[in-house]
N, C-alpha and C positions, 0 to 999 in steps of 0.2 A: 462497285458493290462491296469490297472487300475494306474501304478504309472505314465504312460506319463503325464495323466490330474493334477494328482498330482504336478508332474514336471513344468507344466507351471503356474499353483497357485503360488507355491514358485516362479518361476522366476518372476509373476506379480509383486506381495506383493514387492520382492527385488527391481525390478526399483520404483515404485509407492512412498511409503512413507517408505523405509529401513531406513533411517537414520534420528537422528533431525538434524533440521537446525545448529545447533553450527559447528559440523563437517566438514556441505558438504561446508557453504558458510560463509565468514566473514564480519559480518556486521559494518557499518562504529558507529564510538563511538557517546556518545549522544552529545558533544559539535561540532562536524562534521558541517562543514560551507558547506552546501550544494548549490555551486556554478560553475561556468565553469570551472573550474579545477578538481574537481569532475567531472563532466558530462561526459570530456572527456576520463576519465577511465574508466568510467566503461559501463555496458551492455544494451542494447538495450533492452531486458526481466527489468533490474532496473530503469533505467530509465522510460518507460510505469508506471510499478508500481510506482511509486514517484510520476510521475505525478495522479494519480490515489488516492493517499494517502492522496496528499496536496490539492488536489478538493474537497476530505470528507471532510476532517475538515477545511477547509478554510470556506464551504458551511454551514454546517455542526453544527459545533463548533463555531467558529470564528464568523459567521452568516455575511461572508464579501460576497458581490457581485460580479458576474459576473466573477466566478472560476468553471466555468462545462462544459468545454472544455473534451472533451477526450483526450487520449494519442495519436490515431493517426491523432488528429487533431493539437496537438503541437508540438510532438515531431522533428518533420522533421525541423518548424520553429523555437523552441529553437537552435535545434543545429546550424543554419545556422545562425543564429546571433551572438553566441558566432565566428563562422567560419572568419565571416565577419568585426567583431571588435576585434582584438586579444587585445586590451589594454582592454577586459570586462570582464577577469579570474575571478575577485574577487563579479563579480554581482550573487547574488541569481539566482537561478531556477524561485523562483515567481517573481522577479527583472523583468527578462526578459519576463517573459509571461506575464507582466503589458506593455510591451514595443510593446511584435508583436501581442497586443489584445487579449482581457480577454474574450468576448461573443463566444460563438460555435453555439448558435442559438436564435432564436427571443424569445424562450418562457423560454429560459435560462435553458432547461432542457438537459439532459445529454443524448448526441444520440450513442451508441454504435452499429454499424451495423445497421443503420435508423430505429430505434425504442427511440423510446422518453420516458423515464421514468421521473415523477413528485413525486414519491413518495420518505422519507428521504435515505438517504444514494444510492439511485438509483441502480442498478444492483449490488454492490459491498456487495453481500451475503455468504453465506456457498457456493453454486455451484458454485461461480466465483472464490472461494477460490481453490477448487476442482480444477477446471479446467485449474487454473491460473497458471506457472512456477515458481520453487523455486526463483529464480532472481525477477518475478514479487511480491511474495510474499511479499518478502523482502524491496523489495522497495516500497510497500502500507506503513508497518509498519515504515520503515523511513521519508515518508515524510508525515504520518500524525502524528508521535510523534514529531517529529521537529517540526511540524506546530502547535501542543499543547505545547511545551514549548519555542516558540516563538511569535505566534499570538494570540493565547487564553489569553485576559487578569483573571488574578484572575482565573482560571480553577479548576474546581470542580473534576476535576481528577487528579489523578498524576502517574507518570508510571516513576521508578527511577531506573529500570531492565533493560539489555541488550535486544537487538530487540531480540536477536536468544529466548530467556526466552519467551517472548511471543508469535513468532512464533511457539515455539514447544508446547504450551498452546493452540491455535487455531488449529493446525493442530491437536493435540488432540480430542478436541470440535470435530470438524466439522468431524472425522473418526468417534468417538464414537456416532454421529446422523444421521444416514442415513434416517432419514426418512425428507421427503419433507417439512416439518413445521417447521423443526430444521433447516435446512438450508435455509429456507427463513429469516433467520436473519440476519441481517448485520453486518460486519466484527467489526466495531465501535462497535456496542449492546456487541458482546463479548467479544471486548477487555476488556472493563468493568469488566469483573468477574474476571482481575486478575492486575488492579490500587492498587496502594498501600494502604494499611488501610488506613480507615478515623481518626481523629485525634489520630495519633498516630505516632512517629517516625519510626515503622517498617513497611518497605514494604510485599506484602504475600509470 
């Protein structure tokens, strides 16, 4: 009687977080021109997250304006503009979200499901990590390292590892803290613990 519940543990554990990221999913490389030829490959889970990644740190980092759109407030309009200018393959992601408008709302704060968050990094915690899709994962950590080593001038951090290296560092983190304190930290705060030594040529 006692191995059924056993039985479905394991099966949990197996779907949930069985594998690192390297395996399940391939992340695009760091010099990746993240444009409409891109976009149109890939997934609807990566995409979300990208947009999501590049709002952190554009917001964020960058300290640039009027980047706290959500994913399901752009992504319908990026795509239909790439759809609608086929000669616009080679424009950025943030290219075009400077095109079909950068504001999501009056107080510029970021509305997931009509709730307004003002504080840094806005929703994009340990529990959004949680909750979020390997594809959404992935695409936080590409378009906010893109966005650090292309819009960050002079950046205090530096990140010279492949995305799956630090996804499987945060999926880490945020498994091994289950308590509600740990994961009110945002995804940004932790990437931090694993940027490349400070003066030093070797990354951790």
């Amino acid at each position: 009687m006692r191995t059924f519940p056993l039985f479905l543990v394991l099966v949990a554990a197996a779907c949930g977080w069985s594998q690192p990221a390297a395996q399940t999913m391939s992340a695009a490389p760091a010099n990746q021109h993240f444009d409409g030829k891109w976009w149109s490959t890939t997934s609807s889970e990566e995409r979300s997250g990208f947009i999501n990644g590049v709002a952190d740190c554009l917001t964020w980092s960058a300290h640039e304006q009027g980047f706290s759109a959500t994913p399901e407030q752009l992504v319908d309009k990026i795509t239909a503009f790439y759809e609608e200018h086929p000669g616009s393959g080679d424009l950025t992601v943030v290219d075009v979200w400077r095109r079909v408008g950068r504001k999501s709302s009056p107080d510029g704060g970021i509305t997931p499901h009509g709730e307004t968050w003002k504080n840094p990094h806005w929703y994009l915690d340990g529990f959004w990590w949680r909750e979020a899709g390997e594809g959404e994962r992935l695409g936080f950590l590409e378009g906010y390292l893109w966005c650090m080593r292309t819009h960050v001038s002079a950046p205090s951090e530096k990140y010279s590892k492949a995305v799956s290296f630090y996804m499987e560092r945060i999926d880490a983190f945020v498994r091994g803290n289950g308590s509600s304190k740990a994961n009110r930290e945002a995804i940004a705060l932790i990437l931090r613990r694993y940027q490349d030594e400070k003066n030093s040529g070797n990354p951790r």
